[in-house]
C-alpha positions as CSV (number, residue, x, y, z in Angstrom):
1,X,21.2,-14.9,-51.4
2,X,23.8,-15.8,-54.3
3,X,27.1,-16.9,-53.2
4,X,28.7,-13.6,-55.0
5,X,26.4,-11.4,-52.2
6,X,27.3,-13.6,-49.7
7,X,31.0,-12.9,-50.2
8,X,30.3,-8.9,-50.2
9,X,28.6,-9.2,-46.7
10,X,30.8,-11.2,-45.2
11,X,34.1,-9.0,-46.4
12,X,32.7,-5.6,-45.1
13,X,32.0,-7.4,-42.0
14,X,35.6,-8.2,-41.8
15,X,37.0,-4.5,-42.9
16,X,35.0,-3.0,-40.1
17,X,36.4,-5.7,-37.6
18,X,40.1,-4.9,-38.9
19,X,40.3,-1.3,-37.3
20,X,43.0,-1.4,-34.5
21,X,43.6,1.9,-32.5
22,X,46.1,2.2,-30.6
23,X,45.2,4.0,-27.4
24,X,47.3,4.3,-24.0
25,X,46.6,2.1,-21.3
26,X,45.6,5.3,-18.7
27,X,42.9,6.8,-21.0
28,X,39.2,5.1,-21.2
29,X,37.6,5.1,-24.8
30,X,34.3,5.2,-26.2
31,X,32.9,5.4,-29.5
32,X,30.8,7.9,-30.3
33,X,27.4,7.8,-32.4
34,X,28.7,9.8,-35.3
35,X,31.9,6.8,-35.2
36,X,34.5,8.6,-33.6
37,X,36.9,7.8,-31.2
38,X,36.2,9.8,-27.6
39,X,39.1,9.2,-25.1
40,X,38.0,10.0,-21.3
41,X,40.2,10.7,-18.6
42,X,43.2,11.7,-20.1
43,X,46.6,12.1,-18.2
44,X,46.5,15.2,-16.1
45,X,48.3,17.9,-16.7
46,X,49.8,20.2,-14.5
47,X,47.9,23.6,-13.5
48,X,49.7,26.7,-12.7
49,X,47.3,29.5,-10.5
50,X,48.2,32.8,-10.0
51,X,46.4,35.4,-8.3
52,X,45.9,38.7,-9.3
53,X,44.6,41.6,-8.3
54,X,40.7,41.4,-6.9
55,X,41.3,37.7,-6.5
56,X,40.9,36.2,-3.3
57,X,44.0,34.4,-1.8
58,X,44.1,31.8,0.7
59,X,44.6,31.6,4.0
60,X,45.8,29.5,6.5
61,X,44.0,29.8,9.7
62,X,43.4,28.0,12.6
63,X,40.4,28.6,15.5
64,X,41.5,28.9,18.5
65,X,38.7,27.7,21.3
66,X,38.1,30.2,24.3
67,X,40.3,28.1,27.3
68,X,37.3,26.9,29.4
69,X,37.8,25.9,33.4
70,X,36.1,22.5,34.3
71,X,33.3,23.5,37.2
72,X,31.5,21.0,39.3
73,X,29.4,22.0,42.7
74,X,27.4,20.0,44.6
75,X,25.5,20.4,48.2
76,X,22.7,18.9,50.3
77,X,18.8,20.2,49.3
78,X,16.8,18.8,52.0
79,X,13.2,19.3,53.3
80,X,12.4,19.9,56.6
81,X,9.3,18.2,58.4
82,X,6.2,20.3,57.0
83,X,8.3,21.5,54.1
84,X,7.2,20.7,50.8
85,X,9.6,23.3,48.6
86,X,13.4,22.8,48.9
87,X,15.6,25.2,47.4
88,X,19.1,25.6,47.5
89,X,21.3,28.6,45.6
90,X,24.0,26.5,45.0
91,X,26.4,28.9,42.6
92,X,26.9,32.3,41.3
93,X,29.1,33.1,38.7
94,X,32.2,35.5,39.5
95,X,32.6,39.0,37.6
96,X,34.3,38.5,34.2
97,X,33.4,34.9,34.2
98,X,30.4,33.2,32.2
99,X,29.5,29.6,33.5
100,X,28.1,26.8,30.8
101,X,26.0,24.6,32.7
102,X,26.6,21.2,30.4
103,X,24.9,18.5,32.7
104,X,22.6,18.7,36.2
105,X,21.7,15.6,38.6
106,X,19.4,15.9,42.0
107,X,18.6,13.0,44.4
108,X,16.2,13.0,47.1
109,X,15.1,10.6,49.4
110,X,11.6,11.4,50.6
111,X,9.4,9.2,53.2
112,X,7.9,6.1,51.9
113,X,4.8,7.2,49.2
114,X,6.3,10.8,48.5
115,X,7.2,11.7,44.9
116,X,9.5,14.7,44.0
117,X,10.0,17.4,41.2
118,X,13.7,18.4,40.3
119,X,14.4,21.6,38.5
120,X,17.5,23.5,37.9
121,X,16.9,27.1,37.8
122,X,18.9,30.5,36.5
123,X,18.2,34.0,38.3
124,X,20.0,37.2,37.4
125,X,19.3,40.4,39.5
126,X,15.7,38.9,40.7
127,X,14.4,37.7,37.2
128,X,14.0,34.2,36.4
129,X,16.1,33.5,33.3
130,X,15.9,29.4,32.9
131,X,14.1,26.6,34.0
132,X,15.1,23.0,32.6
133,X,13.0,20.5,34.6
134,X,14.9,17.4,35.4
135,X,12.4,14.1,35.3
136,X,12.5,12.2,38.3
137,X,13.2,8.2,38.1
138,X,12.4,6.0,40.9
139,X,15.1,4.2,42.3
140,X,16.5,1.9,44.9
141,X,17.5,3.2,48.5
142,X,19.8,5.8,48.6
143,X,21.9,5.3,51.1
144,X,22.2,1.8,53.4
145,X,18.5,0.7,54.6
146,X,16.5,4.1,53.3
147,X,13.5,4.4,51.8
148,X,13.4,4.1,48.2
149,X,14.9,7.5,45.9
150,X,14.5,9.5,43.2
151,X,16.8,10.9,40.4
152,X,16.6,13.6,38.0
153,X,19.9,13.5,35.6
154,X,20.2,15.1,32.4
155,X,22.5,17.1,29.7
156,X,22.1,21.1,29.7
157,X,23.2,23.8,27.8
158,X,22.5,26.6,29.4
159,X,24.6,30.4,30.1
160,X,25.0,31.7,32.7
161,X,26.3,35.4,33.1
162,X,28.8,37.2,35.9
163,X,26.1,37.6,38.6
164,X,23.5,34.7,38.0
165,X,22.8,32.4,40.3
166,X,22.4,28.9,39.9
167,X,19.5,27.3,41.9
168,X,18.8,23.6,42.4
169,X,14.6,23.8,43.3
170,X,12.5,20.4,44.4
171,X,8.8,19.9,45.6
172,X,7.4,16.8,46.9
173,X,3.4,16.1,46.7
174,X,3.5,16.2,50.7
175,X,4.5,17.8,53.4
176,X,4.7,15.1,55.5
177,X,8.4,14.0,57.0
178,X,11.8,15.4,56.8
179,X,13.6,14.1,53.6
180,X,17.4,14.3,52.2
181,X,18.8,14.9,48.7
182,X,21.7,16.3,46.8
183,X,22.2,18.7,44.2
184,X,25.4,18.6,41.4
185,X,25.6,20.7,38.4
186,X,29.0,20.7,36.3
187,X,30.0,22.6,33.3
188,X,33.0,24.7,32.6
189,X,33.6,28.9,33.0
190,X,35.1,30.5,30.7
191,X,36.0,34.9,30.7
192,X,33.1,36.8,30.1
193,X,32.4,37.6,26.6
């Protein structure tokens, strides 16, 4: 390349470096394909809305939570010698009143070798409406010097309507020996939708 080339190339280099722009220090610039200057993210600007008429306008609201009345029964469901189905109606719900049944827990504490089911149950006028079956875990004595437990525990979410009754149901594989247990089911009532 001659020296007079060599001078060309090197002073269009140098006009193409010499472009300044001057662009504010809040915008973000990018330069196009076609050589044009693109500026991103200019400064906002403010935005006036009106509504007219057919448009929707909002709303504040708020939703307000049905007040709900903290429930919690409990009671004995105990087998008699020769008994091997305990049942126990332990709650039904008032007129006007509908009872969430949020968490269930039944202990028993059969003769040595004995293994009970736990299930809490739902009737309204003589028809079965629920069954949750609550798994039964072995456990240590349950009171001072008895024979080993069992406990059933678990969260529910179950409805019950003005006039159902709650039922706390257990059945040990024998029939062999009296055994003791409790039943407790808690949840809230709230008026009847």
């Amino acid at each position: 390349m001659s020296a007079r080339s060599r001078s060309r190339f090197a002073l269009s280099v140098i006009s193409v470096v010499s472009v300044i722009i001057a662009i504010p220090a809040v915008a973000q610039v990018a330069l196009s394909s076609a050589g044009q200057v693109v500026v991103n993210n200019s400064p906002p600007k403010p935005v006036l809305v009106i509504n007219g008429d057919g448009q929707a306008i909002p709303v504040v609201g708020r939703i307000v939570d049905t007040p709900k009345q903290a429930f919690n029964r409990w009671d004995h469901l105990n087998f008699g010698n020769g008994e091997r189905i305990a049942g126990l109606d332990i709650y039904t719900v008032p007129a006007g009143k509908q009872l969430v049944l949020t968490h269930a827990s039944i202990s028993m504490s059969p003769p040595v070798g004995q293994k009970p089911s736990f299930r809490i149950a739902v009737v309204l006028s003589g028809e079965l409406l629920a069954a949750h079956d609550l798994a039964p875990v072995a456990t240590g004595p349950l009171g001072a010097g008895g024979a080993p437990g069992w406990i059933g525990s678990g969260p529910l979410n179950i409805y019950v309507d003005a006039g159902g009754i709650v039922q706390c149901d257990s059945v040990r594989d024998t029939d062999t020996g009296a055994a003791f247990g409790f039943c407790n089911v808690s949840g809230y009532l709230v008026d009847a939708p």
